[in-house]
PANU-803332 format. One record per residue (C-alpha): residue in one letter; x, y, z; residue number from 1. Coordinates in Angstrom, 3 decimals. Layout:
BEGIN
a/X/Y/Z/NUM
...
***
This chain:
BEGIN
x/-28.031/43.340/-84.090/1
x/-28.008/40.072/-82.547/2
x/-31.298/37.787/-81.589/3
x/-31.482/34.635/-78.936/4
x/-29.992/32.741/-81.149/5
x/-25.941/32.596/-81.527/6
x/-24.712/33.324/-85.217/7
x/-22.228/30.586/-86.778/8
x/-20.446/32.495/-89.274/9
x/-17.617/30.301/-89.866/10
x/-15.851/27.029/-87.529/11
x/-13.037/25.364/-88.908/12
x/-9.784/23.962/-87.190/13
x/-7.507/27.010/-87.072/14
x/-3.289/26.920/-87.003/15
x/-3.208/30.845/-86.318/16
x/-3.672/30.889/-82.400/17
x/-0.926/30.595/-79.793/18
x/1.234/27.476/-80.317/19
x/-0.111/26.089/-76.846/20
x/-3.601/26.477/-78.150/21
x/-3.419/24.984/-81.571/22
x/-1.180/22.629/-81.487/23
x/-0.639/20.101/-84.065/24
x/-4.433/19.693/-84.786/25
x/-5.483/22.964/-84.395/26
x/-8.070/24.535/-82.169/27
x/-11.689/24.007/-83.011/28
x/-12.783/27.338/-83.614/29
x/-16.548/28.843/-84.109/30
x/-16.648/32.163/-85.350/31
x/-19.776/34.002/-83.979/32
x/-20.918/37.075/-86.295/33
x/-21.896/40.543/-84.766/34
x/-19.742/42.002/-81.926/35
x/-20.861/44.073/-79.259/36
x/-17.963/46.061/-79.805/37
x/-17.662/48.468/-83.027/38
x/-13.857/48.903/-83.518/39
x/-12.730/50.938/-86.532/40
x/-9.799/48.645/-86.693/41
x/-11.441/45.051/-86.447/42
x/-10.060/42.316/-88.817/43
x/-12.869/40.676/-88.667/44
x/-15.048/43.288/-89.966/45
x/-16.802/41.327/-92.365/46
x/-18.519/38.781/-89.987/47
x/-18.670/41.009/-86.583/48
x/-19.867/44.596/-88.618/49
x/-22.176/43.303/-91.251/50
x/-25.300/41.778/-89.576/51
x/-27.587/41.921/-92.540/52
x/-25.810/39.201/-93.861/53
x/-24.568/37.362/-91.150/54
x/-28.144/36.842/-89.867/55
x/-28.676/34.430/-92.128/56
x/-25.941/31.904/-90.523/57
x/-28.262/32.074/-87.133/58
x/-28.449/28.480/-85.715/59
x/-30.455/26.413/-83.141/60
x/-28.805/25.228/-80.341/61
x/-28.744/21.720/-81.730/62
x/-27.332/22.857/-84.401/63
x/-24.501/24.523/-82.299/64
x/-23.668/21.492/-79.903/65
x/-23.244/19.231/-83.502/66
x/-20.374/22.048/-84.452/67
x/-18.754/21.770/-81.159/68
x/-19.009/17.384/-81.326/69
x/-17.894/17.854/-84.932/70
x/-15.014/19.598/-84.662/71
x/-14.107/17.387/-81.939/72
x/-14.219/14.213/-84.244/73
x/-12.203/16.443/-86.597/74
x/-9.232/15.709/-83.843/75
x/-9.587/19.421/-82.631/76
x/-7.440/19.781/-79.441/77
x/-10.057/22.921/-78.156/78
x/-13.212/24.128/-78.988/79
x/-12.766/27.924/-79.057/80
x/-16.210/30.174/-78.864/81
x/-14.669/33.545/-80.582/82
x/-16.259/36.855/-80.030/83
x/-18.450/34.751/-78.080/84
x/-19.724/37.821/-75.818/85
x/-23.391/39.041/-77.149/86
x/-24.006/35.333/-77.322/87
x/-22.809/33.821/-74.089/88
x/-26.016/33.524/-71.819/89
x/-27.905/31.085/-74.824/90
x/-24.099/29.287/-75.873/91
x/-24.404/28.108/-72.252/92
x/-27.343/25.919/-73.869/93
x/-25.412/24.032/-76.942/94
x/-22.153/23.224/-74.273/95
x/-25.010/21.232/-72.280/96
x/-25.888/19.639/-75.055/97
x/-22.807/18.380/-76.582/98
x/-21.344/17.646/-73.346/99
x/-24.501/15.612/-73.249/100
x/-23.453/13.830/-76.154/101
x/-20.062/13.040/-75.639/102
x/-18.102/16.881/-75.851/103
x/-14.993/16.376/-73.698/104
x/-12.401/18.950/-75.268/105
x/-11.496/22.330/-73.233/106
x/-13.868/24.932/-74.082/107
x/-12.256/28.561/-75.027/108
x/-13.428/31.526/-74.251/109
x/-11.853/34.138/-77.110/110
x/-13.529/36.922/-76.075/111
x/-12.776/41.074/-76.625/112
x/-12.712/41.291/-72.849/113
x/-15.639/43.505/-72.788/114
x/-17.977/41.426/-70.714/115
x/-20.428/40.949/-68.251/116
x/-19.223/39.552/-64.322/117
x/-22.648/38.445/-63.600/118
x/-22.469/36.188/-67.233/119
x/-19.085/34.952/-66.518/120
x/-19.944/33.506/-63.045/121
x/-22.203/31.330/-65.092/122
x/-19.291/30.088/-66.953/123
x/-17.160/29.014/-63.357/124
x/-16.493/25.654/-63.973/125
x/-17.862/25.505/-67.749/126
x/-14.721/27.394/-69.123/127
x/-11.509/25.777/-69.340/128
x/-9.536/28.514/-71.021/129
x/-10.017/32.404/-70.649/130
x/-8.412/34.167/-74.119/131
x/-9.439/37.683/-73.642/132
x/-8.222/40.490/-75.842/133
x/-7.249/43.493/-73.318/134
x/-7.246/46.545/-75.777/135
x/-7.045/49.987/-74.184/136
x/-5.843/51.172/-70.890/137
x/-7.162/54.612/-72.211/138
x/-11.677/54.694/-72.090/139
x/-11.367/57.990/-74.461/140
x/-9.867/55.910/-77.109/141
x/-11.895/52.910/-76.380/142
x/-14.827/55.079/-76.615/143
x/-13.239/57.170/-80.099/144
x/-11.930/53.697/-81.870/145
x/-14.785/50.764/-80.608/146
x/-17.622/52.768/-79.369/147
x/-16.902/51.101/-75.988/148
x/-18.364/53.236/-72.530/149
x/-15.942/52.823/-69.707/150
x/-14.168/49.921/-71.558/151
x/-10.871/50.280/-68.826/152
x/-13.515/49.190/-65.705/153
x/-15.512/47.263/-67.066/154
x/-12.524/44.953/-69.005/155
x/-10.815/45.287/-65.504/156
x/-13.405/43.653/-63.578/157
x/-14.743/40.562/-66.300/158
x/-10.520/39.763/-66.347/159
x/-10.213/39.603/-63.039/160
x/-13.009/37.333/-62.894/161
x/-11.737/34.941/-65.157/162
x/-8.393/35.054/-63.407/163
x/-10.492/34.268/-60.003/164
x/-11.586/31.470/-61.874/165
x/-8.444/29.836/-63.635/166
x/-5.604/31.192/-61.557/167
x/-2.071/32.340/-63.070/168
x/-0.994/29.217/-64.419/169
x/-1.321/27.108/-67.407/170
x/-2.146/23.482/-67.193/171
x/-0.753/21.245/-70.316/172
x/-1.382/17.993/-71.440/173
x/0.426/17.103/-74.559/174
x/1.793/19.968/-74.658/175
x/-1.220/21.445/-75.431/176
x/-3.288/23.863/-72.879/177
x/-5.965/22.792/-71.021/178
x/-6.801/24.958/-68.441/179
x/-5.546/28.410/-67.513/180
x/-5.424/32.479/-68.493/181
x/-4.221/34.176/-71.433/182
x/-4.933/37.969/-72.466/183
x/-3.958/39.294/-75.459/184
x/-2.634/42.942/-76.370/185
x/-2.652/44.174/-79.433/186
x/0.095/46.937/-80.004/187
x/-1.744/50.028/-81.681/188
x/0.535/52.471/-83.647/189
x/0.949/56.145/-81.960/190
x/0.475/54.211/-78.476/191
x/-3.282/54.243/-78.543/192
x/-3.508/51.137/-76.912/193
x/-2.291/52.490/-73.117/194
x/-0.451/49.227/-72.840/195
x/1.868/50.633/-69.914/196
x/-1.932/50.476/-67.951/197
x/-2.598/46.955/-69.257/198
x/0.758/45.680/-68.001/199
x/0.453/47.725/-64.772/200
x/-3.246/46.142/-64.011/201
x/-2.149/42.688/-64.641/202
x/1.621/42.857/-62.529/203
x/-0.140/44.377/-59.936/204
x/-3.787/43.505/-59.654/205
x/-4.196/39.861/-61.471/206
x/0.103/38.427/-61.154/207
x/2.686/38.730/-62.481/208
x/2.905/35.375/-63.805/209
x/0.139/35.816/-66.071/210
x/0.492/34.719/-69.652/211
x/0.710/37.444/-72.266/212
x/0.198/37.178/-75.651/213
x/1.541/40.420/-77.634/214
x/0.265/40.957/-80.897/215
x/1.900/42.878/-83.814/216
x/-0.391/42.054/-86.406/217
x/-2.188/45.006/-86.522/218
x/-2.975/46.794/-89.845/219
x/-5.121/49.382/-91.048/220
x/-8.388/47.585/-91.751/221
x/-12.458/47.998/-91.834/222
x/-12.436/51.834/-91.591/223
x/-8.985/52.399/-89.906/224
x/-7.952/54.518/-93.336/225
x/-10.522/57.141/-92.191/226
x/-8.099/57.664/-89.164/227
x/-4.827/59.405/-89.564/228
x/-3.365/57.743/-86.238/229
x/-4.491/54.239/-86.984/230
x/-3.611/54.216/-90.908/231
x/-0.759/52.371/-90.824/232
x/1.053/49.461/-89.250/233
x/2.837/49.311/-86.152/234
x/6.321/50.718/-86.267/235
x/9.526/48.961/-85.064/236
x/10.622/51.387/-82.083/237
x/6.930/51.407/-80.766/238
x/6.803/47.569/-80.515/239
x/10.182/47.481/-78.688/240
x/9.181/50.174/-76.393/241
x/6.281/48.104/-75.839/242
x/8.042/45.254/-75.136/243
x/10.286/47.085/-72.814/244
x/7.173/47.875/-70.675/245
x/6.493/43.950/-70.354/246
x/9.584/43.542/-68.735/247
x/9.444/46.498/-66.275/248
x/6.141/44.734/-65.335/249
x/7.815/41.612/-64.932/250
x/5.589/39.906/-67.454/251
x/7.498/36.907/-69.065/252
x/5.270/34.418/-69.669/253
x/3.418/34.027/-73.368/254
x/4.093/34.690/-76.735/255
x/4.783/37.622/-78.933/256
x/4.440/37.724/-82.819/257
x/7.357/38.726/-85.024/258
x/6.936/42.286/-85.873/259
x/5.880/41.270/-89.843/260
x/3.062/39.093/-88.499/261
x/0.657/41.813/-89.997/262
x/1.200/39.942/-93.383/263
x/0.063/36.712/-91.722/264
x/-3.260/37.213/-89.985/265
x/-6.013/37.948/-92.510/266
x/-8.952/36.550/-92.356/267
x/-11.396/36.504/-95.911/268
x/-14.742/35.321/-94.499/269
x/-16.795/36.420/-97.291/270
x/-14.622/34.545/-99.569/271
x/-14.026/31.398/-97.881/272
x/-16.301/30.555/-95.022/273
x/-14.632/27.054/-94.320/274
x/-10.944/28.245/-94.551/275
x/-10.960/31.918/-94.180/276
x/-7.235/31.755/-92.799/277
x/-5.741/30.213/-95.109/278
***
């Protein structure tokens, strides 16, 4: 349940994203609670499911613009909005008023991919970086595992968007990003993600030359244990085969995680709001 106003649940410089988008300094992060998504399988469970509590880490939109200035005089390279989505048409408010006051990082937009054209046309010229999550190529399992009605369409057409917006390539200064594309995959075990109709959409309706971020850091959290085919980690074979697929597609630009990364990537909000990655 989310109100007008956006939901700070945690913002901290964060080492954990791709190497182009943290850096040396880390991106500037803000962690919005709630989700307008309801996966089983969500690692960050305790700020996106659990909106009793979260609600009390709502924030004006002053109080939003002096996160976004503040990370940026914490020598942030970014400032990345994640899970941004149920929030975006009143974030567009706190950007104007830190860029206002002196905001001049990029401006990431970490989204699950499950969003709204008509919002993201707002965003044309606002957003710097797209980071979208593309999870299913499958709307039966998007439906079963994040309660998400025709997720494959609907993710289609806000990605396609964003890539009308930013193109295929990646603009770096300092070897850090500052303009461009990236969607990320998350392998699911027992090929519930569909990624052969991930790969397929972006080869052959976005470009080849997209930037793909594979992820092998999933694990069984939030409810996952309650489902036979998602309680356990990803096995070896089923992230080569998916890796196999990339290059039938052609797709050779971005970053994939070690196969182990599943040990890296887990987030304790409730324990520690200001370093939850650590």
């Amino acid at each position: 349940m989310s109100g007008y106003l956006p939901i700070v649940s945690s913002f901290t410089p964060h080492y954990g994203e791709e190497p182009g988008l943290s850096g040396t300094r880390g991106a500037g992060n803000i962690f919005f609670g709630n989700c307008n998504l309801r996966c089983i399988f969500c690692q960050n469970y305790e700020i996106s499911q659990n909106w009793r509590n979260e609600i009390k880490h709502e924030v004006s939109h002053e109080r939003l613009a002096e996160i976004m200035l503040r990370l940026q005089s914490m020598n942030c390279h970014n400032i990345g909005l994640v899970s941004p989505t149920h929030f975006s048409a009143t974030i567009l408010k706190s950007i104007y008023i830190a860029a206002e006051r002196g905001l001049q990082l990029p401006i990431i937009y970490n989204t699950n991919g499950y969003d709204s054209v008509e919002i993201l046309k707002l965003y044309d010229g606002v957003i710097d970086i797209y980071l979208p999550d593309f999870k299913y190529g499958n709307d039966e399992y998007a439906k079963k595992y994040s309660l998400a009605d025709n997720y494959f369409e609907i993710t289609k057409a806000a990605i396609k968007e964003m890539f009308r917006q930013v193109g295929d390539e990646l603009i770096y200064e300092n070897n850090v990003v500052v303009r461009g594309l990236i969607i990320r995959h998350l392998v699911l075990p027992n090929g519930l993600a569909e990624s052969e109709k991930v790969f397929k959409f972006i080869a052959e309706e976005l470009s080849p030359k997209v930037h793909i971020s594979l992820m092998s850091q999933y694990y069984p959290a939030n409810k996952a244990y309650k489902e036979i085919l998602l309680n356990r980690t990803i096995r070896e074979i089923e992230y080569e085969r998916t890796l196999e697929l990339m290059d039938k597609y052609g797709l050779h630009n971005g970053w994939i995680q070690e196969l182990d990364s599943f040990h890296n990537y887990r987030p304790h909000f409730l324990e520690d709001r200001e370093n939850p990655f650590r």
